[in-house]
Backbone as CSV, one residue per row, in Angstrom:
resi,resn,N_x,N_y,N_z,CA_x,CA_y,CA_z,C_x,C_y,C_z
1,UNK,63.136,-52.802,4.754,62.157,-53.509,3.957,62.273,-55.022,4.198
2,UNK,63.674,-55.614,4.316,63.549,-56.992,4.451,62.990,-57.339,5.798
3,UNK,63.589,-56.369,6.727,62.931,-56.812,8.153,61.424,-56.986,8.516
4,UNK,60.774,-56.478,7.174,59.382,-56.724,7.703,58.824,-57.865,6.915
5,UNK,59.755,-58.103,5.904,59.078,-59.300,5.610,60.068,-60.885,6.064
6,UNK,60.716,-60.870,6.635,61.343,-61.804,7.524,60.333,-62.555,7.843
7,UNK,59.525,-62.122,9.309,58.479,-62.347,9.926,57.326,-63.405,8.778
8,UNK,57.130,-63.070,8.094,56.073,-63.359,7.279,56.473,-64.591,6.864
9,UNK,57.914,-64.685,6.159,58.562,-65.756,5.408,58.835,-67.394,6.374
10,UNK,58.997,-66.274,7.856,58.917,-67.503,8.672,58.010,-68.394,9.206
11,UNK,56.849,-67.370,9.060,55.391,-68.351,9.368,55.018,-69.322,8.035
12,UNK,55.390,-68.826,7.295,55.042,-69.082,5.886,56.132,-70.804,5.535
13,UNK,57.316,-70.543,6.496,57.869,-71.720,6.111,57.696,-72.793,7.403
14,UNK,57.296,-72.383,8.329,56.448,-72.556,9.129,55.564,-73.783,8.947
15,UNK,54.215,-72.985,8.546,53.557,-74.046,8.086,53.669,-74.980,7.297
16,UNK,54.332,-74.892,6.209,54.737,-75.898,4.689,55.536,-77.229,5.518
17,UNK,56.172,-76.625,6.882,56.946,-77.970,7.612,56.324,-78.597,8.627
18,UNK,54.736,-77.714,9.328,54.375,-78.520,10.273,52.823,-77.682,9.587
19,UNK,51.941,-78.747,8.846,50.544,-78.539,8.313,49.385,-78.147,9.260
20,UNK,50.065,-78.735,10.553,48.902,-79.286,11.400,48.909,-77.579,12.613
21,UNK,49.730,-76.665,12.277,49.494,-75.270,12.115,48.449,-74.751,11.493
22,UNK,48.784,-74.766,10.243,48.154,-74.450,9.358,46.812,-74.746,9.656
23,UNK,46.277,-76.129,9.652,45.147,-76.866,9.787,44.517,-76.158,11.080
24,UNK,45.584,-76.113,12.377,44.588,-75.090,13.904,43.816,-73.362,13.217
25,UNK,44.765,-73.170,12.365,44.066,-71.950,12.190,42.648,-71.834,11.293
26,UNK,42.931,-72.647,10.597,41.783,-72.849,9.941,39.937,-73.114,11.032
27,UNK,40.883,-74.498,11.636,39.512,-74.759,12.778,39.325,-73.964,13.511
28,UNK,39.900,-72.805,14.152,39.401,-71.561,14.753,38.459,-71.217,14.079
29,UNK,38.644,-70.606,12.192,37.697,-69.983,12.098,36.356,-70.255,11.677
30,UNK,36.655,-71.772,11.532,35.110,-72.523,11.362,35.163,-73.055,10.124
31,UNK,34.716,-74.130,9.582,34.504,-74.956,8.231,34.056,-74.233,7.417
32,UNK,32.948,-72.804,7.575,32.000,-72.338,6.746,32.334,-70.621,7.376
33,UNK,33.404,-70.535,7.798,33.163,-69.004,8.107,33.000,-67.987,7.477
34,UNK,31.753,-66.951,7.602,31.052,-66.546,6.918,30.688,-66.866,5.891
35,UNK,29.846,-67.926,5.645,29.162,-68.895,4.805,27.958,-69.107,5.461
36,UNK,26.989,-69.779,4.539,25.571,-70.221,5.028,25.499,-71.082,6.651
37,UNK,24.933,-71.273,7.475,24.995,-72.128,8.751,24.206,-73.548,7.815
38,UNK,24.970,-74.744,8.358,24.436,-75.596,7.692,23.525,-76.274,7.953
39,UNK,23.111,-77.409,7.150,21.450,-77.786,7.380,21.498,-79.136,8.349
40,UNK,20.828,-78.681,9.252,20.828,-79.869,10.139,20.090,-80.689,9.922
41,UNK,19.122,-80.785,9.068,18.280,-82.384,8.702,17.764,-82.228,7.520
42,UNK,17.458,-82.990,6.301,17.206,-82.564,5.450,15.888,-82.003,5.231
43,UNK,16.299,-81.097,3.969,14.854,-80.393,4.141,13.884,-80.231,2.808
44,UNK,13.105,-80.841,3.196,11.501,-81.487,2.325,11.101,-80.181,1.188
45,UNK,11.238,-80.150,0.275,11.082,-78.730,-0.919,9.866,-78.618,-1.260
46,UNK,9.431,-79.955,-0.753,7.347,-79.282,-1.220,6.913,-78.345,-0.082
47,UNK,7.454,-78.634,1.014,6.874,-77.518,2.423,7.840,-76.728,2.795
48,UNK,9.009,-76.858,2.561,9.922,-75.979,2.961,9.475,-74.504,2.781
49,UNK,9.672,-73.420,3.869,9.264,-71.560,3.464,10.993,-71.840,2.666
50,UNK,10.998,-69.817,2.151,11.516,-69.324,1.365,13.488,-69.873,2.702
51,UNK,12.791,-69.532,3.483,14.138,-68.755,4.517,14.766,-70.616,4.707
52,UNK,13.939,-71.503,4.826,14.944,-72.747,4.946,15.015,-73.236,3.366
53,UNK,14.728,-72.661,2.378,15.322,-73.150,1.121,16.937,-72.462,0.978
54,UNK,16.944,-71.437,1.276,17.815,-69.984,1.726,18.968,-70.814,2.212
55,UNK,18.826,-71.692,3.677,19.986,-72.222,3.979,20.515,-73.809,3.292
56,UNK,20.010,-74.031,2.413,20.712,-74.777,1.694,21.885,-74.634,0.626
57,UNK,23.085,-74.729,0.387,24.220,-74.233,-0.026,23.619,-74.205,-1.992
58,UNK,23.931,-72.735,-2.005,23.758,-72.470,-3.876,22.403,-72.410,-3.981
59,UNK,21.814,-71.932,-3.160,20.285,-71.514,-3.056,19.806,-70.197,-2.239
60,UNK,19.680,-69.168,-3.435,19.882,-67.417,-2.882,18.063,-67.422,-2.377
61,UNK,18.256,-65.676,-2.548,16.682,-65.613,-2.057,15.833,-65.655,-3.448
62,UNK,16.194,-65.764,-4.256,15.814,-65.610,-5.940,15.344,-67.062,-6.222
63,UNK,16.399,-67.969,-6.092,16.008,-69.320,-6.315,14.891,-69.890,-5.240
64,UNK,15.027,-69.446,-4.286,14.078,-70.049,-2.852,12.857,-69.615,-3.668
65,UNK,12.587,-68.051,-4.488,11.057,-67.967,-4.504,10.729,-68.712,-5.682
66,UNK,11.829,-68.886,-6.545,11.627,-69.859,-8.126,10.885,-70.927,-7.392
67,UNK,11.801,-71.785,-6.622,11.573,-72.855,-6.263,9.884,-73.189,-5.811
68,UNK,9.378,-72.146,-4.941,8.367,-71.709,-4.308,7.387,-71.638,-5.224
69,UNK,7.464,-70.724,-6.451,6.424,-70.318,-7.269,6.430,-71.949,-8.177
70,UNK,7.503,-72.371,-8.734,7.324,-73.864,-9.572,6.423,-74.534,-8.941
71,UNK,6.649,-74.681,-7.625,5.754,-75.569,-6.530,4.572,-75.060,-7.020
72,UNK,4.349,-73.932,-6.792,2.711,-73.319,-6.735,2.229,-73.767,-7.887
73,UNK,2.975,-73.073,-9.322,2.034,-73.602,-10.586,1.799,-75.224,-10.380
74,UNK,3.245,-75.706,-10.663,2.663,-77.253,-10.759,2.417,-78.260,-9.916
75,UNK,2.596,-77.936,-8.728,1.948,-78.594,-7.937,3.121,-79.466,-6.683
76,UNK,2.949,-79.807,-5.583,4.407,-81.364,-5.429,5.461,-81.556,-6.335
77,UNK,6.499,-81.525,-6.047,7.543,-81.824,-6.811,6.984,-83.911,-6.216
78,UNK,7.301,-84.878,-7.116,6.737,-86.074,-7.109,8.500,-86.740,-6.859
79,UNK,9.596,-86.029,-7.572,11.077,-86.704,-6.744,11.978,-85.446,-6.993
80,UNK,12.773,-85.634,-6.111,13.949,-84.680,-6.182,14.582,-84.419,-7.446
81,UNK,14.762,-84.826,-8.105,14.565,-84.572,-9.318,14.675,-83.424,-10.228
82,UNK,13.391,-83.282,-9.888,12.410,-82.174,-10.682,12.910,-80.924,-10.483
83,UNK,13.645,-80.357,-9.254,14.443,-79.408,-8.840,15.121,-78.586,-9.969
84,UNK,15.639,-79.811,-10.586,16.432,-79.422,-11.934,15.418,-78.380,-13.149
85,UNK,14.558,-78.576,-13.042,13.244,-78.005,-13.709,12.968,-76.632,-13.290
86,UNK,13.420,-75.920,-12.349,13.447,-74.585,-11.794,15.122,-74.032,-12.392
87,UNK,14.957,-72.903,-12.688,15.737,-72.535,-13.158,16.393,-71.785,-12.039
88,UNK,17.504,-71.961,-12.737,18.868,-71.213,-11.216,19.419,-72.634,-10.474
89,UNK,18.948,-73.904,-10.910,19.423,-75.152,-10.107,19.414,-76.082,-11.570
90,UNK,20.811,-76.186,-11.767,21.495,-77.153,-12.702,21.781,-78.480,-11.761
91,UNK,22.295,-78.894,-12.954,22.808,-80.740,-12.391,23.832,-80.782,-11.272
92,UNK,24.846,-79.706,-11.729,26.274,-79.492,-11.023,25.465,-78.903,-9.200
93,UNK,24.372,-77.814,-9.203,23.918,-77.461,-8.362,23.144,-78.320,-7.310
94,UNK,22.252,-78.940,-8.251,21.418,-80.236,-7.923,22.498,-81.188,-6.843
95,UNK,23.499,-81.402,-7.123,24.561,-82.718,-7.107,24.690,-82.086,-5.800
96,UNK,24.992,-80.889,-5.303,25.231,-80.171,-4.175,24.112,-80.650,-3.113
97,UNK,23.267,-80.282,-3.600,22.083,-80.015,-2.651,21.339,-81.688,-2.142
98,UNK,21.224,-82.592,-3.578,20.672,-83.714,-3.348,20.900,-84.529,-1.950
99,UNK,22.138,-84.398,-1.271,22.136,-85.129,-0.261,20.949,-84.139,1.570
100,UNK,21.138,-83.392,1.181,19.899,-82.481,1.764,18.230,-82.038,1.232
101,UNK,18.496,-82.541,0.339,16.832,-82.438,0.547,16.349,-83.713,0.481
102,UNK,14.851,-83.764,0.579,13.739,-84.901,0.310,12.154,-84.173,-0.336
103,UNK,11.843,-85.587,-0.765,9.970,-85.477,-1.563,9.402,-85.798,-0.507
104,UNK,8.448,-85.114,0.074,7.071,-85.999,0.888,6.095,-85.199,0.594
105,UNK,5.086,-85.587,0.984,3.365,-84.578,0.741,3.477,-83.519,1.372
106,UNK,3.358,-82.463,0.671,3.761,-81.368,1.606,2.267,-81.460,2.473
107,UNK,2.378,-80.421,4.075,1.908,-80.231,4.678,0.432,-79.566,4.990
108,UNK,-0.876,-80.187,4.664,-1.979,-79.349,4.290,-2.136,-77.970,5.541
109,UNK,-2.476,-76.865,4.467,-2.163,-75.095,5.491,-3.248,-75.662,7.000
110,UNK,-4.453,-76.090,6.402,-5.535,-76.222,7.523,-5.902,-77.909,7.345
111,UNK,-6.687,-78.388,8.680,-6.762,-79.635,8.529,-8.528,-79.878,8.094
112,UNK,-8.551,-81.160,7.140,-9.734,-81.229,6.466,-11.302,-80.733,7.371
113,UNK,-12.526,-80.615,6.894,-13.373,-80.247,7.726,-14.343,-81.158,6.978
């Protein structure tokens, strides 16, 4: 029984004396492994579809359509803000996300005639 946990105790003291072990294994498996892929530019919530609200961190497929349908009744979100006003996105959530999104006019479907 001790012999098998020998092994273990030594990696274990291992790392606690050289971190920067510890730290390689980690960067193998990625900052976010198996986690959302992250957002490469921020992304605009009046035009955003369901699937890039999706990759913003603490935003399921539930909140993407909240988010979606709020838009629809009331119209442009006018500042980031307002986010908070959909339910499923608190302050603590908000605080997450704010540095990724933005307000602009969302995108008209067809162009005027």
């Amino acid at each position: 029984m001790i012999r098998m946990f020998v092994p273990f105790l030594a990696i274990a003291v291992l790392a606690t004396m050289n971190p920067s072990v510890a730290g390689a294994a980690q960067r193998k498996a990625g900052p976010r492994a198996g986690g959302k892929p992250a957002v490469a530019s921020a992304v605009n919530i009046n035009s955003a579809s369901a699937t890039e609200l999706e990759a913003l961190p603490g935003i399921g497929a539930k909140t993407a359509a909240r988010i979606i349908e709020y838009r629809q009744k009331n119209g442009p979100f006018k500042k980031i803000e307002e986010l908070m006003n959909v339910r499923g996105v608190g302050e603590k959530n908000f605080l997450k996300l704010k540095p990724q999104i933005v307000v602009s006019a969302a995108k008209a479907d067809h162009a005027p005639q």
